[in-house]
Steps between C-alpha positions, in 0.01 A plus 500: 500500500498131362680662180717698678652219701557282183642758337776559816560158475573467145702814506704309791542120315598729196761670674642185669464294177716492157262730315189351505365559156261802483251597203755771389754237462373371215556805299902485585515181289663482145347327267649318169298431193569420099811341499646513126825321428767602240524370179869364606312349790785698685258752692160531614292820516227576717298747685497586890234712617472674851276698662466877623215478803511871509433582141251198484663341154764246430764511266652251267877512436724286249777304616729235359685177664761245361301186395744319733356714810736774665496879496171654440559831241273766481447610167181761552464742780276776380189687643282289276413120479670295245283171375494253241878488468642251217819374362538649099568202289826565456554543875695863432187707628220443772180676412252576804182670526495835715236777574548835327214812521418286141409184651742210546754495222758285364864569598816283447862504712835296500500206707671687786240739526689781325402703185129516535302566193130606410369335215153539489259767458172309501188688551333412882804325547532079480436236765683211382760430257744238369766488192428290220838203523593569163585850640298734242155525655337556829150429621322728785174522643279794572166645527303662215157671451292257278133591600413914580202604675196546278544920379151593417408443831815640656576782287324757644535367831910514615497521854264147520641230689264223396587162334313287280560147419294307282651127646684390831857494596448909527741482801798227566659433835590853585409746197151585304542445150586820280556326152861428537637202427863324550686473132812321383670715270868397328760748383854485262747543756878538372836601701326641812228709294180439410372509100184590380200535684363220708204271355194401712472179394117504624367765327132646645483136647310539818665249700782480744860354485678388745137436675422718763519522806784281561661450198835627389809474307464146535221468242696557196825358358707535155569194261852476545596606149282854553250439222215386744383549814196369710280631781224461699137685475136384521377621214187602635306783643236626710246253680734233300761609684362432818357163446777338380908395530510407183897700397642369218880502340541701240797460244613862299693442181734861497562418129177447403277696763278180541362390829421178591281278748684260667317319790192570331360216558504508885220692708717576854742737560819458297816709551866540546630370157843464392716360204729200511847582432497441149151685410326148416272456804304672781442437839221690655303447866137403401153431671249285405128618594410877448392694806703304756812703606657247692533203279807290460718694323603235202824528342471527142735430232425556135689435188451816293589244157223227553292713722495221726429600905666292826312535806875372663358477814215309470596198694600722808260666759610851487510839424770747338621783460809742385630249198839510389663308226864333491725638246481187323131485474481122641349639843284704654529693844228632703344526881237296701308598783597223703337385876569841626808582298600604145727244321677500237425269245595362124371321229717305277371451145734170433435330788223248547160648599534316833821673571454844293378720817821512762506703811833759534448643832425407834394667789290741750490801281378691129640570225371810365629545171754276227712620252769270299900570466715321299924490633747316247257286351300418755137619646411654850217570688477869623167558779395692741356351831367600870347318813255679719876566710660678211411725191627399144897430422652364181551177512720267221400152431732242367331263246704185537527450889163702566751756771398832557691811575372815699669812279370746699426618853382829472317442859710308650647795761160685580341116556742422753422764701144303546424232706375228252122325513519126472300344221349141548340308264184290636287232350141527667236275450195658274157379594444261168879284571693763284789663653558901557849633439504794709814711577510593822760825602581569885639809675817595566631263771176310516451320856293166412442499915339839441150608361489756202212628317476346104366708203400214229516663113210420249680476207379702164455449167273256528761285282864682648747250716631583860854480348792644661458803378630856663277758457444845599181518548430214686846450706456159708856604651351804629204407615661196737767726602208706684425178719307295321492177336438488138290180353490522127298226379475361091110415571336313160527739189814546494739392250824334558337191623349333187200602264238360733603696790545767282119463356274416828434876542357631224108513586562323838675883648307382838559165478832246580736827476343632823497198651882496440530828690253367767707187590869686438366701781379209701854352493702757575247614747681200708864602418774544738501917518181536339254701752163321396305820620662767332505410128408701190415466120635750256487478116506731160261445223405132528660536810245758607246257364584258707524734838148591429362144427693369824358866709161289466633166536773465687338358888713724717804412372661859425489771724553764189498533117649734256374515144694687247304575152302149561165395308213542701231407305493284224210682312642828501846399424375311202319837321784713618888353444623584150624148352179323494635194425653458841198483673318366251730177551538519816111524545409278257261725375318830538296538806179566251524127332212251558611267748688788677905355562529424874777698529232769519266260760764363735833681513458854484644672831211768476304185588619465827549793684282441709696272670777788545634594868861524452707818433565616157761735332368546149737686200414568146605706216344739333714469139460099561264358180541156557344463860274865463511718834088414559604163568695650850259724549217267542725319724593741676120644552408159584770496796343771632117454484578154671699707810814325388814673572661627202692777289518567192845624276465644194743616257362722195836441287534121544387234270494110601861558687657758678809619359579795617746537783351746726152311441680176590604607801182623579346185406736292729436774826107421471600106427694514809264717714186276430671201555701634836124629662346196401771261586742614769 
């Protein structure tokens, strides 16, 4: 009865409101990635891809705008998705990835979208591509069989299903190892056809570039003459693998065939390379200590001639990412997870060190992505960038007075049909003197003389910023548009705020960062609108973590939790995740060492259930490798032997997210649901 009436009443406030947003929503949105500008600096490419609820798939399309903002021209409408789109050197041709029954191949058409051209015939298809500068090479990436399975014991035996592997890693994030690994391969490339046949440039090498899982296109670039080109790959394999960061840049001479160690003398992660203007130096994102994947992210600089390395931002306190160069080679562009935002930021290599790191933008929002453009003479930034309020739009930054321009509004007309959810940003006191930025996002026409129920959000990662970010999984908007208030705290270990905040989680999981999430929810506990007695914790990963440390912790403070694919138990997630180094780290050790880590002793949630008594929606994945399904399932058992109230989702064709539509939406109805019975 208690559901029914909620439901009659949100049926009513939806029909009175301005379309109140509504999980299915989310899917109507449009969203822009991989903006590419013209060689001319005249145009920009990019990609827009939408979403079919009914078939369950999206769709990427290509598109092209004026780099001075105006008409948006659709240059790709076909019954396939278009990706990877860039501008040939010459800017007469843009070549663009699209799927075929051969895999993805490489096709090229005129700038206006006309005359559309296959050009590959690649077997299994590519997954990444770009053309050489000098206009007579490309560079892809695919996967190829280096390791079989072992034939005298499978010979007689074809219908077995069985795997053996002889070290760890033998599944990653979403997929069981098979013996493939991701390639770069180059090709001769002349007048719209390609020459020869393509060269692996790894041969049997039984190692991965880009890196998987994440890594992409991004991971390789071309010398800007088109006799070199470097990449990213951790040359290692098996339990190595999964120990350690340690990726390395690798230089390939196409004249010579040689390859060559750049960073070698650096154990973290190192990635992203790419080549001054005039082929003399590289600047690469580097790492210092193997096995931590959230170090600062260093910018390096090294001068190919002298071989000597610049670590150019040694004298500031933060992280990078997505490097650009200028065309003249005297700076360097990149972004900065900044208190709660992403920034754009640049290094200038002839100014004094105290004055070589300069902030370009300003304000409550990310930049997603940066890309360089170059008008009569003179450079321009070219970004992408969101706010929990709005997806991603193009957006052009002046250099000189630091103005930027909004190119596109692909949203704009289907927003305004919404009402919008303030977003506040609050400073609350942490229990040691340190202060909690915490964005805080209200419903549509929020009442302050009112009381509304407040969901606070454990952020993930352990090491990932509550930025303003717009996501589809996880869509703030939507989730205070059904009534509730939305606190969003940056608790310790997050970066953004300085290395030391970044670093006081790592073997402390249970220590000051729940504390941040205990007093964030003191304070707003006392909030104008806030309703004290009907407040829950919700979280993914970490997140989920952190829900089940605080189920056993938490003093009556929330009247219901939701974990989604959440560590459990320390133990168990420690001899089960696939990139051992993670928890290793994050641990400080294996659970077996003599004296046992505390981690182990003192903040595992499996520790303290039984102190549970509050309702609990639990969801895992059964594809999801990182945080392994047993770790839900123990919760979830736990829940019940203890009488708690609580239901479990599951979703057999997930992995750490859910990204399908229909299982989004499904996600979001049991989100709502649990929180509505619990709450309302």
């Amino acid at each position: 009865m208690k559901k029914i009436l909620y439901a009659l009443i949100l049926m009513c406030t939806h029909l009175s409101a301005q379309n109140i947003w509504t999980p299915e929503d989310i899917w109507k949105l449009k969203l822009i990635s991989d903006p590419q500008i013209s060689p001319d600096g005249n145009s920009i490419l990019f990609a827009i891809k939408t979403f079919d609820l009914g078939a369950n798939k999206g769709q990427n399309d290509l598109y092209s705008i004026s780099s001075e903002g105006g008409k948006i021209i659709s240059l790709t409408q076909s019954p396939v998705s278009e990706m990877n789109a860039r501008w040939r050197p010459d800017g007469k041709k843009i070549g663009f990835l699209a799927y075929t029954d051969a895999g993805a191949q490489l096709f090229e058409m005129n700038p206006d979208g006309t005359g559309t051209t296959k050009i590959s015939n690649e077997p299994g298809g590519m997954d990444g591509f770009e053309y050489a500068p000098s206009g007579d090479k490309i560079l892809f990436y695919k996967s190829v069989q280096v390791q079989l399975k072992n034939a005298a014991l499978f010979q007689d035996l074809p219908k077995a299903t069985g795997q053996i592997y002889d070290g760890l890693l033998y599944r990653h994030w979403t997929d069981w190892h098979d013996g493939t690994f991701q390639h770069v391969f180059i090709q001769e490339y002349q007048n719209s056809e390609l020459k020869g046949a393509a060269l692996d440039i790894m041969p049997g090498e039984p190692f991965d570039a880009p890196l998987k899982p994440m890594g992409g296109i991004e991971q390789m670039s071309w010398r800007p003459d088109g006799k070199a080109l470097v990449y990213t790959c951790k040359k290692k394999t098996g339990t190595q693998d999964a120990i350690s960061t340690n990726s390395d840049i690798y230089l390939y001479d196409t004249e010579n065939r040689k390859t060559t160690n750049l960073s070698e003398p650096n154990p973290g992660y190192d990635t992203e390379a790419r080549f001054s203007p005039d082929g003399k130096k590289i600047a690469w994102q580097s790492m210092e200590r193997d096995g931590y994947e959230a170090d600062k992210n260093r910018l390096f600089v090294k001068d190919l001639s002298t071989g000597k390395v610049t670590d150019a931002t040694h004298n500031a306190d933060i992280t990078i990412e997505s490097l650009v160069w200028s065309s003249n080679g005297s700076k360097i562009y990149f972004l900065v997870q900044d208190k709660g935002t992403i920034q754009v930021y640049q290094w200038d290599s002839k100014a004094k060190p105290s004055d070589a790191i300069q902030v370009m933008s300003k304000g409550d929002y990310n930049f997603t992505s940066l890309v360089l453009g170059t008008f009569k003479k003179t450079d321009f930034l070219l970004g992408t960038r969101q706010s929990m309020n709005r997806p991603n739009d193009i957006i052009k930054l002046d250099l000189k007075s630091k103005k930027e321009w909004i190119l596109t509004d692909i949203n704009g007309g289907f927003l305004s049909k919404f009402k919008p959810c303030r977003v506040e940003k609050k400073f609350i006191p942490a229990s040691d003197g340190k202060t909690i930025l915490t964005w805080v996002m209200y419903p549509p026409d929020f009442d302050p003389a009112k009381k509304y129920p407040a969901v606070m959000v454990c952020q993930g990662g352990p090491q990932s910023m509550v930025g303003q970010s717009f996501s589809l999984r996880w869509n703030f908007q939507t989730m205070a548009s059904q009534g509730y208030i939305m606190i969003l705290p940056n608790r310790r270990g997050l970066p953004g705020f300085g290395k030391d905040w970044n670093e006081q989680i790592s073997g402390q999981w249970g220590g000051q960062a729940m504390q941040d999430l205990l007093s964030v929810s003191d304070f707003m506990a006392k909030e104008p609108g806030v309703d004290a007695g009907k407040m829950a914790a919700a979280g993914a990963s970490f997140g989920g973590y952190s829900v089940y440390w605080l189920a056993g912790n938490h003093n009556k403070r929330f009247k219901a939790f939701i974990a989604h694919c959440g560590v459990f138990n320390l133990e168990s997630m420690y001899g089960a995740t696939e990139e051992t180094w993670f928890t290793h780290w994050d641990m400080k050790g294996a659970y077996w060492q003599e004296p046992k880590p505390e981690s182990y002793t003192r903040f595992s949630p499996h520790l303290f259930v039984k102190n549970w008594d509050t309702p609990m929606l639990v969801i895992h994945n059964d594809k999801d490798f990182r945080v392994p399904l047993t770790e839900g399932l123990q919760a979830f058992t736990a829940a019940q032997l203890r009488n708690v109230k609580s239901r479990f989702l599951y979703f057999p064709d997930e992995g750490h997210w859910v990204l399908k539509p229909q299982n989004s939406v499904l996600w979001n109805r049991v989100f709502f649901d649990w929180l509505n019975d619990n709450l309302r």
